[in-house]
C-alpha positions as CSV (number, residue, x, y, z in Angstrom):
1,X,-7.3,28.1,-6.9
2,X,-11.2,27.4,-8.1
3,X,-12.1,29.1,-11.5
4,X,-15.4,30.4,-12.3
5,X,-15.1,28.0,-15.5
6,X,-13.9,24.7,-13.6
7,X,-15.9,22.2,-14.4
8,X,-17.6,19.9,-11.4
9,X,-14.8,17.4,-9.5
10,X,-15.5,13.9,-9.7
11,X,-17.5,12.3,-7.0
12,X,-15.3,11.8,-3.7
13,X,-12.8,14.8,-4.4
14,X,-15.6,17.6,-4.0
15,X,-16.2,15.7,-0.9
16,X,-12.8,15.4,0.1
17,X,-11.9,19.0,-1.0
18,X,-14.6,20.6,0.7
19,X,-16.1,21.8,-2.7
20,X,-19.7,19.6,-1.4
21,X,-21.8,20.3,1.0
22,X,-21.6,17.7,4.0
23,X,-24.8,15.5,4.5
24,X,-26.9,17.0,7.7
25,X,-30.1,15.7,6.8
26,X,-31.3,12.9,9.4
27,X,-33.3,12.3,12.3
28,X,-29.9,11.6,14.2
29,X,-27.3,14.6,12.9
30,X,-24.6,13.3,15.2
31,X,-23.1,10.9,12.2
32,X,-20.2,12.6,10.7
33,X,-18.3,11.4,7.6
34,X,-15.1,11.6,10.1
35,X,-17.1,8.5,12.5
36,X,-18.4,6.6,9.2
37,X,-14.3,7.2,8.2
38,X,-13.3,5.9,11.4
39,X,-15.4,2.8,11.8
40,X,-14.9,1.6,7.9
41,X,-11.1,1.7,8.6
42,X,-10.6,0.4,12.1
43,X,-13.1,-3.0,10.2
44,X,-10.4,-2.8,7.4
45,X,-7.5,-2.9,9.8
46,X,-9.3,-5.7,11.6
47,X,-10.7,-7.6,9.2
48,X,-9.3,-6.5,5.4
49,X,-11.1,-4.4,2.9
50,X,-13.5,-7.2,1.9
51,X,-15.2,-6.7,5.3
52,X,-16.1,-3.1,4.9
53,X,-19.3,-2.6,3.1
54,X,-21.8,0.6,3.7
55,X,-24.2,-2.1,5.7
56,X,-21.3,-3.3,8.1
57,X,-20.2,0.3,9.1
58,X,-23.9,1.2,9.7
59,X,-24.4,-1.9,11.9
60,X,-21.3,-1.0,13.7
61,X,-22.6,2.9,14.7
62,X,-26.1,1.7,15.4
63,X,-27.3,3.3,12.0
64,X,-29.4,2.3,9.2
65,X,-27.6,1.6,6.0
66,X,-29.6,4.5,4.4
67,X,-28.2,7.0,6.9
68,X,-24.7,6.6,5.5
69,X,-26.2,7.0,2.1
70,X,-27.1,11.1,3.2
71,X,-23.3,11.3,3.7
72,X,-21.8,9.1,1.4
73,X,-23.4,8.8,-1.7
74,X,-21.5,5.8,-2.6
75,X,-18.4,2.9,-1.4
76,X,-16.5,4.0,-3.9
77,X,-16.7,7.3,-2.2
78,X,-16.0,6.1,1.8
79,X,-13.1,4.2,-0.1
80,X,-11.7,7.4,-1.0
81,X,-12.4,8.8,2.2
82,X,-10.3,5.9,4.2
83,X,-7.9,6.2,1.6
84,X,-7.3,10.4,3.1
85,X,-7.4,9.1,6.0
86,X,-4.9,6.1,6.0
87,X,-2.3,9.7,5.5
88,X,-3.7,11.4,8.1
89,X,-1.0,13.5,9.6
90,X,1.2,13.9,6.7
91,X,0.7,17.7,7.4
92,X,3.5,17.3,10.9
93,X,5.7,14.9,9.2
94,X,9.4,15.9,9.1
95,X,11.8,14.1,7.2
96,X,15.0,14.0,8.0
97,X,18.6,13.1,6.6
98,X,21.5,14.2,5.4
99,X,21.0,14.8,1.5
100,X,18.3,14.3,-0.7
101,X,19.1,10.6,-0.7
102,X,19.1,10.0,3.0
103,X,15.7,12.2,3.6
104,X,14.3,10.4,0.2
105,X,14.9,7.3,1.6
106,X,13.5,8.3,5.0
107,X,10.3,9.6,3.1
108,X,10.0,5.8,1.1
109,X,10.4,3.9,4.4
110,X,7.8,6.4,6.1
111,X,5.4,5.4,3.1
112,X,6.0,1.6,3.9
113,X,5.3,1.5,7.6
114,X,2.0,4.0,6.4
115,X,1.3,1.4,4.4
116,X,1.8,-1.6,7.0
117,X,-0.4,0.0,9.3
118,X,-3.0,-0.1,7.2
119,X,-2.4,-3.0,4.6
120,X,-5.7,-3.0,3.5
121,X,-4.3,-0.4,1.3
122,X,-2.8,-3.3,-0.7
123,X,-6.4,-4.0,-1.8
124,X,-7.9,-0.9,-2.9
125,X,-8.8,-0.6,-6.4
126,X,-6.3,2.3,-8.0
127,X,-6.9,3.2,-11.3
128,X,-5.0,7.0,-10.9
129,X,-2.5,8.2,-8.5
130,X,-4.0,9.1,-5.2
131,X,-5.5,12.8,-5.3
132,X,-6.8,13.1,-1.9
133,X,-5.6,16.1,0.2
134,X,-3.5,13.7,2.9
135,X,-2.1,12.1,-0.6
136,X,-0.8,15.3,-1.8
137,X,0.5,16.7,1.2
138,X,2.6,13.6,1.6
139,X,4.0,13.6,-2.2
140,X,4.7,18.0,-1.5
141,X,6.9,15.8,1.4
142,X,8.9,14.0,-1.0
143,X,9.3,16.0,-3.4
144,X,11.0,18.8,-0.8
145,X,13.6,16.0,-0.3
146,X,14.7,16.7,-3.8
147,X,15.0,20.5,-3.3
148,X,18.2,21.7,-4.4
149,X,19.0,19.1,-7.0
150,X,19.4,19.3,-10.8
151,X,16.3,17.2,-11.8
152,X,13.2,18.9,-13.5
153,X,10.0,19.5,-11.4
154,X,8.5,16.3,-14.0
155,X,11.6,14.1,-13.2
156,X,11.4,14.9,-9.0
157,X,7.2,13.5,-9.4
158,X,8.4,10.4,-11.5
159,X,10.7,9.9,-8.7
160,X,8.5,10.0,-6.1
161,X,5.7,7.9,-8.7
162,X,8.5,5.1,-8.7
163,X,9.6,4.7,-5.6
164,X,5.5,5.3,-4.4
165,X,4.8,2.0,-6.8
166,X,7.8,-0.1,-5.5
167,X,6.5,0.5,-1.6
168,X,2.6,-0.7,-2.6
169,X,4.1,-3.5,-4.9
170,X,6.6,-4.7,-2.4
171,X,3.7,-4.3,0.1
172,X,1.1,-5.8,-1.7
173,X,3.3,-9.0,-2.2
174,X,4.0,-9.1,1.4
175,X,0.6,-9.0,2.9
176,X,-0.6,-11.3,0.2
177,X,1.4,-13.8,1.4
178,X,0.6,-12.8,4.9
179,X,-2.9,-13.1,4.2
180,X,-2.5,-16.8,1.9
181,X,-0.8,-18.3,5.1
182,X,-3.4,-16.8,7.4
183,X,-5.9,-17.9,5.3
184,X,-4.3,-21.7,4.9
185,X,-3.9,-21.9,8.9
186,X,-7.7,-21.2,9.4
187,X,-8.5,-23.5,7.6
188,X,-6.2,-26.3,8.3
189,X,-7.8,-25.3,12.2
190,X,-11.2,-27.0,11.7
191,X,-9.4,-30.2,10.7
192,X,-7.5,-30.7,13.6
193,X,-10.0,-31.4,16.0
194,X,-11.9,-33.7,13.5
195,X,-12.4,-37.0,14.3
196,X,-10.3,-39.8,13.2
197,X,-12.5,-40.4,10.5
198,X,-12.9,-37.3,9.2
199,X,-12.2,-36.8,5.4
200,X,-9.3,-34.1,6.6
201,X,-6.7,-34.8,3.9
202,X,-4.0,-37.2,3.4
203,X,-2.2,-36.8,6.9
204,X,-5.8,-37.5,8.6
205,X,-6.1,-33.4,9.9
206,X,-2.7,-32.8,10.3
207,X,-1.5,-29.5,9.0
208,X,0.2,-29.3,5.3
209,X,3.8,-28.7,5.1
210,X,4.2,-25.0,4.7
211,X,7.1,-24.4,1.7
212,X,9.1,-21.4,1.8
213,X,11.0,-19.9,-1.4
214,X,14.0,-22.0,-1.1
215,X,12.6,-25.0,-0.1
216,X,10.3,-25.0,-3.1
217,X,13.4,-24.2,-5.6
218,X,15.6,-27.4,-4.2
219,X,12.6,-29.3,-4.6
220,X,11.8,-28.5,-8.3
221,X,14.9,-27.5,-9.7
222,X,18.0,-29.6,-11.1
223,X,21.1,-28.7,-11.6
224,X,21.3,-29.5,-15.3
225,X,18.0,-27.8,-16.3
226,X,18.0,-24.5,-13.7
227,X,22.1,-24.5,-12.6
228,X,22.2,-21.0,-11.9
229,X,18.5,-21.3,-9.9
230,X,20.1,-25.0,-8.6
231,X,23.3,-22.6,-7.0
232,X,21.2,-20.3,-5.3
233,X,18.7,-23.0,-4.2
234,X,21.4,-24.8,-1.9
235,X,23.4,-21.7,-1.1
236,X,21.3,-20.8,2.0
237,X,21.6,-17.1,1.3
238,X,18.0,-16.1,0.6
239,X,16.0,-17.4,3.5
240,X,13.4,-19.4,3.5
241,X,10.6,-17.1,3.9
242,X,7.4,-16.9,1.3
243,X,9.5,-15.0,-1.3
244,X,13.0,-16.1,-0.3
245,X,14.8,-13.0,1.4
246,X,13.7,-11.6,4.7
247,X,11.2,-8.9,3.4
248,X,12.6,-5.8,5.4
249,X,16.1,-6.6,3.7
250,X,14.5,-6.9,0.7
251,X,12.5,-4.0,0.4
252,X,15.2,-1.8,1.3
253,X,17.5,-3.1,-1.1
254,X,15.4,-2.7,-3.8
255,X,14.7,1.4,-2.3
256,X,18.6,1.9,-2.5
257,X,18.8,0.2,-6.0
258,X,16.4,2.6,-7.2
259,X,18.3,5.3,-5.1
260,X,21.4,4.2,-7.0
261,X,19.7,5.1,-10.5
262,X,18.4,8.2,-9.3
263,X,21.6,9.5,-7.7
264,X,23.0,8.9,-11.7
265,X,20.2,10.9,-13.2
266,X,20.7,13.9,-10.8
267,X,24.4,13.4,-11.9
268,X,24.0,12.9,-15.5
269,X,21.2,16.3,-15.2
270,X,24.1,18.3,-13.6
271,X,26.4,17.3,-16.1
272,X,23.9,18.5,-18.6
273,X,23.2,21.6,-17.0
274,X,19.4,20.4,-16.3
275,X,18.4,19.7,-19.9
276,X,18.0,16.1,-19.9
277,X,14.0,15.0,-20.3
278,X,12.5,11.9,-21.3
279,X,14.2,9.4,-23.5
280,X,17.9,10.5,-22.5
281,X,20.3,8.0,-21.7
């Protein structure tokens, strides 16, 4: 609800929540902020966020840069814009499961393959929790997955904060790594159709070994120094992957570790009646 007395929302919100007045002005009225959206996130998917300036999305709709600018008023503000629409359809999501921990788990892994799609989201400055009207709609989704359990309204939008963070940090770590090895093939690619003289590196152009997790530990750690690091190392349990475990099975065990502490808080609330808040143990 708008009060008389609310003060002005930041730049970007009063775009994305209708409270500004769309740009019309413009020999060419047919560009929309919805096709300036579009073409700035189908160049992110592409190419990564660093590709995605207000000149390249112009380019790409035949524009001048200046025409963006009499919808947009700045990057910061299309940032905000992809960001709403990276959630787009959050509205017809149902989540599903039997129990709050099934359908929360549901809503976490929904977040993560969101995510995925666009893992340009990895990059995106964040200073505050997302506030677009997609963003919300999706955290009103998990928190109805809590309905009907003995946590405070505060404790059910930690949860969700928590388990929000884990999938963009688990993410983030994931398409780094993605990106690093993408970035290490490209170019290793130039150097392989060098001549035989060429100054390609010590294997004359041939590619660089590429060390996984485990391969790294058994190369750099004894048995004397690191002998619990030394055990794992050589028990060929954790993969050999960039981070050691195979990242799907990783993720989710760390969702239903976090699942395991939340199932005790709802428990330790009911056993409380609902009156435990912050700092109880």
């Amino acid at each position: 609800m708008v009060s008389e007395k609310s003060p002005p929302l930041p730049p970007g919100l009063d775009l994305l929540w209708g409270r500004r007045e769309r740009g019309q002005r413009g020999p060419r009225p047919e560009l929309s902020v919805d096709a300036i959206v579009a073409t700035a996130t189908r160049i992110a998917d592409a190419e990564g966020l660093d590709a995605v300036s207000m000149a390249r999305v112009a380019k790409e709709l035949g524009y001048t840069t200046m025409s963006l600018y009499r919808h947009l008023a700045t990057k910061d503000e299309l940032l905000q814009m992809m960001w709403n629409a990276s959630a787009q359809g959050a509205e017809s999501l149902v989540i599903e499961g039997d129990g709050w921990r099934a359908r929360l788990r549901a809503w976490v892994i929904v977040q993560r393959q969101m995510i995925d799609r666009h893992p340009w989201i990895t990059q995106m400055p964040m200073a505050a929790p997302p506030l677009a009207p997609n963003s919300l709609t999706f955290v009103e989704k998990g928190l109805e997955t809590l309905d009907g359990t003995s946590l405070s309204d505060a404790d059910k939008l930690r949860v969700i904060g928590l388990l929000s963070s884990y999938a963009l940090s688990e993410a983030r770590m994931a398409h780094n790594a993605a990106r690093a090895a993408a970035q290490a093939r490209t170019a290793v690619a130039p150097c392989a159709g060098a001549g035989a003289d060429a100054e390609a590196g010590p294997a004359g152009g041939d590619a660089p070994p590429v060390w996984g997790f485990e391969a790294l530990l058994r190369e750099l750690v004894d048995e004397r120094t690191y002998p619990r690091l030394h055990r794992i190392a050589w028990a060929g349990e954790i993969g050999d992957g960039p981070a050691g475990f195979e990242e799907t099975e990783e993720f989710l065990f760390g969702v239903d570790r976090i699942l395991d502490g939340i199932a005790a808080l709802i428990d330790r609330t009911s056993a409380a009646g609902g009156t435990l808040g912050i700092g109880s143990s």
